[in-house]
N, C-alpha and C positions, 0 to 999 in steps of 0.2 A: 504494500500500500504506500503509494507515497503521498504522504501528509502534507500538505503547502496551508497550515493554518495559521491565525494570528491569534496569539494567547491577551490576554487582558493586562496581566501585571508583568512588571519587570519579574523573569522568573529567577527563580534562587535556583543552586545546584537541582535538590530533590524534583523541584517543579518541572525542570525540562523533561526529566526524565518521563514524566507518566504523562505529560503532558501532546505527545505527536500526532496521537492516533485520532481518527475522525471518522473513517467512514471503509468501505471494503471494497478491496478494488483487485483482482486476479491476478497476476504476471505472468503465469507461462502457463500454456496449454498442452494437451499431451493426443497427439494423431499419432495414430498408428500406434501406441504405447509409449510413443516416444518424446522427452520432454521437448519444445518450443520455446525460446527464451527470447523475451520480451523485455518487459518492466526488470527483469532479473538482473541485467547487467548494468542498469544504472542505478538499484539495489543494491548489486555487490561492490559499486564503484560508493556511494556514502557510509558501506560499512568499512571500507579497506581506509576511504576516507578518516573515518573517526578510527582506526586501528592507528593511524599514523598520531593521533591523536585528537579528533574531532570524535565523538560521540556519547552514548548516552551519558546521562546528567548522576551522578552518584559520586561526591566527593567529599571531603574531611567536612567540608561545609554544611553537608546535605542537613545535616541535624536541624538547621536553623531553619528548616521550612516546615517544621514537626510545630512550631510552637512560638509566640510573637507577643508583645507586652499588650493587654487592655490599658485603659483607662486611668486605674487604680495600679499599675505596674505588675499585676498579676498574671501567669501567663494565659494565653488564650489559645485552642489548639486551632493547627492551619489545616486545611483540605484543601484538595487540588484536584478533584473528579467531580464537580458539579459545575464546575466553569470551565474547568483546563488551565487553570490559573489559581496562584497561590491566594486563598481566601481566609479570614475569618473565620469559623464555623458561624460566628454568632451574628456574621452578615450576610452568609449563603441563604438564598431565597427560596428554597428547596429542602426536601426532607432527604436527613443525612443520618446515618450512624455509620461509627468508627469503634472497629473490633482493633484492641490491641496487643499487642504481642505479648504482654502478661495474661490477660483472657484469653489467647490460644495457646498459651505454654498451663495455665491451670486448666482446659479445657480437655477430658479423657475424650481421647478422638485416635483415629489412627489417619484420616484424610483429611482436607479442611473444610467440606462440604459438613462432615458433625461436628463440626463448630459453629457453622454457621446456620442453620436448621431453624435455632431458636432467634433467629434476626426475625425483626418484625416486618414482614413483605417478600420476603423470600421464600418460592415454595420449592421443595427437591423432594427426593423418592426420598418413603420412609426407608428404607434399608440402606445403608452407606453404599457409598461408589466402588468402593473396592471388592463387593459382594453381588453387583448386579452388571449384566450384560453391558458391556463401555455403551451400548446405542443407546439405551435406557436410563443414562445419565441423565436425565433433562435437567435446567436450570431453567425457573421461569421467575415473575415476581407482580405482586397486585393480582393476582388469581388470572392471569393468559394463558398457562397451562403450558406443556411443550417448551420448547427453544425459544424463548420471549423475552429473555436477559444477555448482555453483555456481561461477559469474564475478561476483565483485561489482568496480567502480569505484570506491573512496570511500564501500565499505559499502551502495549501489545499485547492485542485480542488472542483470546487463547482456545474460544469454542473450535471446536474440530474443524476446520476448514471444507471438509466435504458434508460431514452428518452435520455438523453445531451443534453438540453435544460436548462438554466441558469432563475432562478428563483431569481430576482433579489431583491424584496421586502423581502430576506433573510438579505439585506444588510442595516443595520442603517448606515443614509450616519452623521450622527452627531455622531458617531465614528470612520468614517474614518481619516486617518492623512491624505493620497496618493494611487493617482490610477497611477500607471507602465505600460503606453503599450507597447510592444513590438514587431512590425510588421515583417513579414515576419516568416516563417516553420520555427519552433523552436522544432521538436521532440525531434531531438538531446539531449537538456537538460532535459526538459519535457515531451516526451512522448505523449500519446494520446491526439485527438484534437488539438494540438498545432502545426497546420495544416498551420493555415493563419495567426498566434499570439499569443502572451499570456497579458490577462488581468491581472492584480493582483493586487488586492485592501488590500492595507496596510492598517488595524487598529493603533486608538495612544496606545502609552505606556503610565502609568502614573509618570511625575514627580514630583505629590507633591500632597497632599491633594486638592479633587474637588468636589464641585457639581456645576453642571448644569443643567436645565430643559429648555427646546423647548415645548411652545404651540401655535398653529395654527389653523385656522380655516375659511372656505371660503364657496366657490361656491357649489351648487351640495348636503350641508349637508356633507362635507368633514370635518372629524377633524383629527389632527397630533399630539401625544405629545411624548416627549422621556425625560428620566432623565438617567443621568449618575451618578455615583460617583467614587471616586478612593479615598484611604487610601494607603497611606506610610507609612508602621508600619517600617522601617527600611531599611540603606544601603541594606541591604539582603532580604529584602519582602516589595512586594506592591498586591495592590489587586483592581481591577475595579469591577463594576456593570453597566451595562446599560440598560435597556427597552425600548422600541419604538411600537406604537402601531398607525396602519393607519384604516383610516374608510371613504368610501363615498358611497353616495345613487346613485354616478352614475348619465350619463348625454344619452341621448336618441343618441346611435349611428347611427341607419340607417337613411336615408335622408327620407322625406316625400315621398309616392308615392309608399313607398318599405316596409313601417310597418305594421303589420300584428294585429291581436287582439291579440295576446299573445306577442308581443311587448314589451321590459321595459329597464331600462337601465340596463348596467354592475356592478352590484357593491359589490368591492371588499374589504375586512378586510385582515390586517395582524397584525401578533403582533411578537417582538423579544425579544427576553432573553438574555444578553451574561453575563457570569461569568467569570472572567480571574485571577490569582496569578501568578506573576512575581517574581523569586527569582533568588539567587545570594549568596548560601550557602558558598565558601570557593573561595578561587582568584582564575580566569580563569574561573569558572563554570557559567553560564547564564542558565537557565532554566524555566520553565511554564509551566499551564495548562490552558486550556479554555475548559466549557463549554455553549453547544449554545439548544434553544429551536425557534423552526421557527412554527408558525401557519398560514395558507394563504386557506382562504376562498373566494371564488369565484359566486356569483349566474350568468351565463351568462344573455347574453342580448337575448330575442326572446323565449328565452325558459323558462317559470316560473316554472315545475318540474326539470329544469336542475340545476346541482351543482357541483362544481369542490372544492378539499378539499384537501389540502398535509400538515403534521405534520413532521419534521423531526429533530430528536436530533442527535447532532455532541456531538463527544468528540475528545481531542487532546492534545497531550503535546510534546515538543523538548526539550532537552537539548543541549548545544553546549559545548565542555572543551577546555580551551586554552591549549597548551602541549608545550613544552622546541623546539627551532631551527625555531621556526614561525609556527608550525602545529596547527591545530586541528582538531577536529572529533563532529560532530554534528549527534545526531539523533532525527526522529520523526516519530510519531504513531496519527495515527487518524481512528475512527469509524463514524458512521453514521447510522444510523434506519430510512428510510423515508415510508412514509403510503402514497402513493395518490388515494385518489377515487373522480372518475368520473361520473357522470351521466347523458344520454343523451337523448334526447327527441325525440318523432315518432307520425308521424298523424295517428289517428284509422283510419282504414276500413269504408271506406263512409264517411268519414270529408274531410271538405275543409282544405287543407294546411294553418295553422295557424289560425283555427278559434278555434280548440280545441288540445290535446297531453298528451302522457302519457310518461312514461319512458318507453324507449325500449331498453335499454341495460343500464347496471350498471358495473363498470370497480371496483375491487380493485386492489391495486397494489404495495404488498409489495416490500421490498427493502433494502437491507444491502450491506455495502460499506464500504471498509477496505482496511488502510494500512501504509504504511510508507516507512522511509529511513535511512540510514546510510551513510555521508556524512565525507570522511577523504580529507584534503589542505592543502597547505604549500607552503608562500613566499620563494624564491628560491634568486633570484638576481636581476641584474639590466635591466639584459635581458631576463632572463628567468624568467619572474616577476611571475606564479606562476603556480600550478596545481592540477587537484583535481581526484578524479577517485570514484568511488560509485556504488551502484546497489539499485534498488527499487523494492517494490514488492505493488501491486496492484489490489484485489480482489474486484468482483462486482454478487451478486445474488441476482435475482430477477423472481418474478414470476405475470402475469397478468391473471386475474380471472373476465371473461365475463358473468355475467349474463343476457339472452337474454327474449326477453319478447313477445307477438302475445297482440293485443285490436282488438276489434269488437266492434265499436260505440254504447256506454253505457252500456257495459260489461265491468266484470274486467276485466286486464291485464289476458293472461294465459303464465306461464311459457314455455319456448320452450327448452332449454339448457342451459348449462357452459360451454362457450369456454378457456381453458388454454393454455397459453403459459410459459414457465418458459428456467432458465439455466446459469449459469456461469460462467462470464468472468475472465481471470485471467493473466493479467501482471505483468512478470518478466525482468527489465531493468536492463543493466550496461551500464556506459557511464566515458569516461576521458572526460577529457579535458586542454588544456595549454593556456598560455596566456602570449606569446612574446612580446619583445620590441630591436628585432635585432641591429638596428637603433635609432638613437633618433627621437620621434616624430613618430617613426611607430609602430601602435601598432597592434598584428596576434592575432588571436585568432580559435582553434582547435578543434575541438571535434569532437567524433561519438560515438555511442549508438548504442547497439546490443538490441533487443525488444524482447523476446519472448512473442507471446500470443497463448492462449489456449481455447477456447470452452469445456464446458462440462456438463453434467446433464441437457442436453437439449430434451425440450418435447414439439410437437405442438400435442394438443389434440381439435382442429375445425376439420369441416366438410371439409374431403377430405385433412385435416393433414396428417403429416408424422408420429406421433406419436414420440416414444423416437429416438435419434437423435444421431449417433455415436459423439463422441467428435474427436476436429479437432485441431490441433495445428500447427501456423504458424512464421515464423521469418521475420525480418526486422533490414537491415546495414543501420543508416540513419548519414553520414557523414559530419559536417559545416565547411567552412573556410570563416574566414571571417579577417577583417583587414579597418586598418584608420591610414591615415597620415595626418597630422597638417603641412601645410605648414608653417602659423603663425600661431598666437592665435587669428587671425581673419577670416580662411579658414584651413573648414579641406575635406579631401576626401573620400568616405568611399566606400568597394564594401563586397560583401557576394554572397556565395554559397550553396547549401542546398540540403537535401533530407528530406521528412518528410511522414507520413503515416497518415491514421486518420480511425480507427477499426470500423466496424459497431456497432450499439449498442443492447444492450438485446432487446429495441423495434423493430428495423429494422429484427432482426436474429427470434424473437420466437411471436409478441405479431400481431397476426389477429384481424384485427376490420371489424364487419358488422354492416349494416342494416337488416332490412325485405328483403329487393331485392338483395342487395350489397356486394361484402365483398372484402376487401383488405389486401391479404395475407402479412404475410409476411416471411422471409426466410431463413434457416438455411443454404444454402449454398452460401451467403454472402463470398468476401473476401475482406480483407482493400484496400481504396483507397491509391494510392502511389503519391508523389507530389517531382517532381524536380524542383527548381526556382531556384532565383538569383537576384539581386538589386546591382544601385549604384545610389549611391549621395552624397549631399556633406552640411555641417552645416558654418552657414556664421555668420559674427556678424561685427556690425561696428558701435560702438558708442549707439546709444538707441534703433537701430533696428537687430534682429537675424532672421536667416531663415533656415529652414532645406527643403531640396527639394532630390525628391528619385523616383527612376523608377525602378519599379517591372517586372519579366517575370516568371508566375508558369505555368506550364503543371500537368493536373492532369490524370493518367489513374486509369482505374476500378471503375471507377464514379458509385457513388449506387444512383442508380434513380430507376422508377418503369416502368412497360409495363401492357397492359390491357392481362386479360385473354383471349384466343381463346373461340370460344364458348364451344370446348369438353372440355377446364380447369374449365369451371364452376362448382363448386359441383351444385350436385342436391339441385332444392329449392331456389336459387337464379336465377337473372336474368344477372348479368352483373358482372365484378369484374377485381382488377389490382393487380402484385405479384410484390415485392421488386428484385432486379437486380443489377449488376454490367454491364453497359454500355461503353462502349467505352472510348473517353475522354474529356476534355475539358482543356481551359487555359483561364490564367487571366493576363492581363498588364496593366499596367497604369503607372499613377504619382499621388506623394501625394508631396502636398505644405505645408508648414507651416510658417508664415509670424509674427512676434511679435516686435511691436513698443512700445517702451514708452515714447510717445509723451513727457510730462512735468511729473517730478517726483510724481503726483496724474493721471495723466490720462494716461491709455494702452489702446492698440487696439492690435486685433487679427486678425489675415488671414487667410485661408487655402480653398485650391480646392481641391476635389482627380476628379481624372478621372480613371475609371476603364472599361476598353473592355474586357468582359468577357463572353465568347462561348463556346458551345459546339460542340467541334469541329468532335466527331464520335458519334451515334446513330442510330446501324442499327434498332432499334424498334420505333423508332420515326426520320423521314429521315425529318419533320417539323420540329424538333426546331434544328437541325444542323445548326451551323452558325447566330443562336440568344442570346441575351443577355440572360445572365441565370436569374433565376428568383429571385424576389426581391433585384434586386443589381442595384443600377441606375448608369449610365454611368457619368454623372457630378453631383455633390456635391461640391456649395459655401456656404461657412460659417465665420460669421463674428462677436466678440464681442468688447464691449468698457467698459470699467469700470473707474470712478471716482471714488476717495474721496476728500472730499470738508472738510469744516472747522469741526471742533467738532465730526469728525472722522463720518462723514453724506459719506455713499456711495449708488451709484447708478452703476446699472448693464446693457447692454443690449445686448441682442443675435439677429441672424439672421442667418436663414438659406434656401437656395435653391434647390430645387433635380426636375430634370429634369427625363422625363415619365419617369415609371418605370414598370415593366409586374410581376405580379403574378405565372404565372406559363414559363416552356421553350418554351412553343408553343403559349405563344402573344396572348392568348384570354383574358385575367384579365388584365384590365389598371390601372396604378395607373398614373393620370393625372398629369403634374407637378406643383409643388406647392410652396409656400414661405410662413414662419413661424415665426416670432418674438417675445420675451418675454422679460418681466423686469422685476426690481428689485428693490429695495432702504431699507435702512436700518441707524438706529437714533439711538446715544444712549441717553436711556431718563435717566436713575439716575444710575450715576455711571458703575456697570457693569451690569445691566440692557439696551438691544438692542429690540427698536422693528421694524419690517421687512413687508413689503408688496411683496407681489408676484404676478405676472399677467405673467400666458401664454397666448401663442394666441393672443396679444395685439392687432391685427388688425381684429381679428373675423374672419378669413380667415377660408372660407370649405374647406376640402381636403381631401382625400381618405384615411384612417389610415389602412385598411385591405380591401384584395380585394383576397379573396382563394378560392372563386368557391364554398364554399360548402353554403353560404349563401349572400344575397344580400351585395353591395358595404356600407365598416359601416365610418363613420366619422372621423378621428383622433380627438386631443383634442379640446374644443371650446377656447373662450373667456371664464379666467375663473380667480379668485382671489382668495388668497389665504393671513392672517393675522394673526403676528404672534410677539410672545414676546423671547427673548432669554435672560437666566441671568443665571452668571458662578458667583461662590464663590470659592474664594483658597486664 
């Protein structure tokens, strides 16, 4: 993607860095199987750029965009995912929480997805990521269901570039500094997927010589370990390392009653690489590079020849330059190479379901993903506090290669076909935006985004395919206003406007998945979902307790869902089958609460409900699930934590969480019963800076439904399970 935006404030080290990205735009396409390089070589020319020493934004400095003096000289914490620009929290005109690296380091989690679960607007599958099929990842947020959130890393989007599905086990949560949500349609600044929110999970900078190692180990044959290090060779260069490597045997998800002989648990590996250099060649210049290496290995549960396998290397660099009158101008450049292969399992001919199975279809699925931005800002005045103007560019090719298979009980497999899909995407965004303070104490904030995307080099080559697929190019005005007035500094007011889009993705447009019987097309003539909403509410604070509380209204039309095949769509050879669709519409409303006491200067407590009513409100192909909850989005979610520290810097952690029924699919066959979940935590330091930690999910052993999608029996969420662990930092 290459990014050409203009950020709002003069940005600080931290700020360039997450600040590039805008919108999704493709660079190389893949004919014939073979990669096409495009946007790629003038991607690889601003990362070798910033290698020399132009890129991303991560320097000894960076700290100081973490936090900024009030009024009273107390510090005020800064965001930079609601504008793309270093802000206030207590001026951003939008509803924001910031998870911190202390609540993800107390948080018993093994991904950072159960961390984040209990945020108020964010919906994810009850079962963790690392126990459920990588496609069925979804992240969505304000009840849209599906792929309806941006995941950015360090301001680069990290939803899977073919599915959008967010692969979270990418993320060493023992390098994060902060996680930035940002609720409500934020295409405007960002671009695709940033439909119902933007995640953005801030990495630390290093400021001063480190090591640290994390080891762990518990329940299940589970082991965790990660080392980090960081070197300060100088005001002008620093440089990180860190590894992380996850591993378990897995716990038996489906309930008794429902397991079959080929039965076993989930269990999943991952490992991470991240390399980073932070520099700071000459005054005003902030600059970096990262490189990332992801391996995430999967054997599902029920299936012992199945196996799910994605490799993907990132590369990335920004530069930001301070310039004369309060400007500057940042740019960044990021690539990607991801590999996923799939493999899936099928009863031979005269077997009993689950008593034997072979592979019956094999998936590869390459995948290049490219791009960047160009971001120019500049503080103005006291009223016209600032503005920034940009354009991104966002390239995505990929292609899926089905190897299809026939068994005949105690014969081998025999070949049947390659089904392909291939073709791509390519986003080109410009967007301004301002940021008023007409009044004192009101702060406007403006933007809109012009989007072009593109389709092209598209090919369905399945049975009863369209074959090569003209290319299609379509636009989107997606325009925000939004604004917050501060009565005092103990009530503020806030309301926001929006339009936002969210692009089908290379899976939904080109990639058919079958069985022997089955097949579930899918379809090139896809066009993006459009999303108008709206929000108000207001942030409160009085003494040791704060509260942010906010009521949402989204409408969505062109809703991409799916419909069954008529019997004449069926290709020959199969028996039954469903095609990908733009459907009518739907909407979402609710309230998200957010409640924070701190009781006595060692003990806090948390609050938060969302309530989200969220329908589809046209469906002339399914006139059932009109006027039902959409699926996997539950209508109430309570969540509640408490955290001590006690003498000798001895803490204890504890969560809870509630979600009332929940339905699988739009038409209320798949239940996900309602459930309550509890976890803890404690942690000691034993010699010096040396900490060791216990973790217990599950604390009450509660069953509950973690996945419930039709295509296999009802599986478990996580048990009762522990987790032990040593942490020791040297600087």
């Amino acid at each position: 993607m290459l990014h050409i935006g203009i950020a709002m404030k003069k940005i600080n080290i931290r700020t360039a860095r997450v600040e590039g990205f805008a919108g999704e735009i493709p660079a190389t396409s893949l004919k014939d199987g073979k990669p096409q390089h495009s946007v790629r070589a003038a991607v690889l020319s601003i990362i070798l750029l910033g290698q020399a020493s132009l890129a991303l934004t991560r320097t000894a400095a960076a700290a100081d965009a973490d936090t900024t003096s009030g009024d009273n000289g107390a510090p005020v914490e800064v965001v930079v995912t609601a504008t793309r620009s270093a802000e206030k929290i207590t001026d951003v005109p939008a509803s924001v929480s910031v998870v911190s690296a202390a609540a993800i380091a107390d948080t018993p989690a093994q991904t950072l997805d159960d961390v984040l679960r209990t945020v108020p607007g964010i919906n994810l599958p009850f079962a963790s990521s690392a126990d459920v099929h990588p496609t069925s990842s979804n992240t969505s947020m304000r009840g849209l269901s599906g792929n309806r959130a941006l995941v950015l890393l360090d301001g680069i989007p990290i939803n899977d570039a073919f599915f959008g599905y967010v692969q979270w086990n990418r993320i060493s949560m023992e390098n994060v500094d902060r996680v930035e949500v940002v609720r409500g349609g934020d295409s405007t600044l960002w671009g695709d997927h940033a439909m119902g929110g933007v995640i953005n999970v801030i990495t630390r900078a290093p400021t001063e010589d480190e090591f640290a190692v994390d080891l762990s180990g518990g329940s299940f044959n589970t082991y965790r370990a990660d080392l980090y290090g960081a070197y300060v060779l100088s005001d002008a260069a620093s440089f990180s390392l860190d590894s992380n490597y996850n591993r378990s045997e897995g716990f038996q998800q489906y309930p008794p009653g429902t397991r079959l002989e080929v039965s076993r648990p989930t269990q999943p590996s991952s490992y991470n690489l991240n390399m980073n250099g932070d520099f700071k060649p000459w005054s005003g210049l902030t600059a970096g590079v990262k490189v990332s290496f992801n391996d995430f290995d999967q054997s599902p549960l029920n299936e012992i020849v199945s196996e799910n396998h994605q490799q993907i290397w990132s590369f990335s660099g920004n530069a930001t330059q301070a310039l004369d009158y309060d400007m500057s101008v940042s740019l960044l450049g990021f690539y990607n190479n991801s590999h996923f292969w799939t493999a899936n399992a099928g009863t031979p001919t005269g077997a009993i379901t689950g008593d034997v199975e072979y592979i019956q279809n094999q998936h590869t699925t390459p995948v290049h993903d490219e791009g960047g931005s160009l971001v120019f800002s500049q503080n103005v005045s006291d009223w016209f506090k600032s503005y920034s103007v940009g354009v991104d560019l966002h390239e995505i090719s990929g292609q899926d290669a089905a190897a299809n298979y026939e068994d005949t009980l105690g014969l081998a497999p025999v070949y049947l076909r390659t089904d392909v899909g291939r073709g791509t995407q390519t986003f080109l965004g410009a967007f301004a935006r301002a940021g008023l303070e007409p009044i004192e104490h009101l702060n406007i904030d403006l933007a809109a985004r012009y989007q072009k995307f593109k389709n092209s080099d598209g090919y369905d080559g399945t049975p009863g395919g369209l074959g090569v697929i003209p290319d299609r190019s379509e636009g989107s005005f997606d325009p925000r206003l939004a604004a917050k007035y501060a009565f005092s500094s103990e009530f503020a007011l806030r309301a926001a406007a929006y339009k936002a889009f969210n692009a089908p993705t290379l899976d939904e447009l080109y990639r058919t998945y079958s069985t022997l019987t089955g097949t579930f097309r899918s379809s090139a003539l896809l066009t993006p979902e459009t999303l108008k909403g709206g929000e108000v509410g207001f942030d409160a604070g009085s003494g040791p307790v704060t509260a942010q509380v906010t009521a949402f209204y989204n409408k969505i039309d062109n809703l991409i869902t799916s419909r069954s095949l008529t019997p004449a769509e069926v290709p020959a050879g199969f028996e039954f089958g469903s095609v990908n669709i733009n459907a009518g519409s739907a909407r979402s409303e609710g309230i998200e609460t957010a409640v924070q006491w701190k009781v006595t200067p060692d003990l806090a407590a948390t609050f938060s409900y969302t309530y989200a009513d969220s329908v589809i409100t046209s469906n002339p192909y399914d006139l059932t699930s009109v006027g039902a909850q959409l699926a996997n989005v539950p209508r109430n979610m309570f969540a509640a934590q408490l955290s001590y520290t006690g003498p000798h810097d001895w803490r204890f952690y504890l969560d809870g969480r509630y979600v009332t029924q929940t339905f699988g699919d739009n038409d209320h066959t798949l239940i996900y019963p309602a459930h309550f979940v509890m976890d803890a935590s404690t942690s000691y330091p034993i010699y010096r800076k040396v900490e060791a930690y216990l973790d217990i999910q599950n604390l009450l052993a509660r069953k509950y439904i973690g996945l419930n999608d039709g295509g296999s029996p009802e599986q478990w969420g996580t048990p009762f399970s522990v987790m032990v662990g040593v942490r020791a930092k040297f600087n």
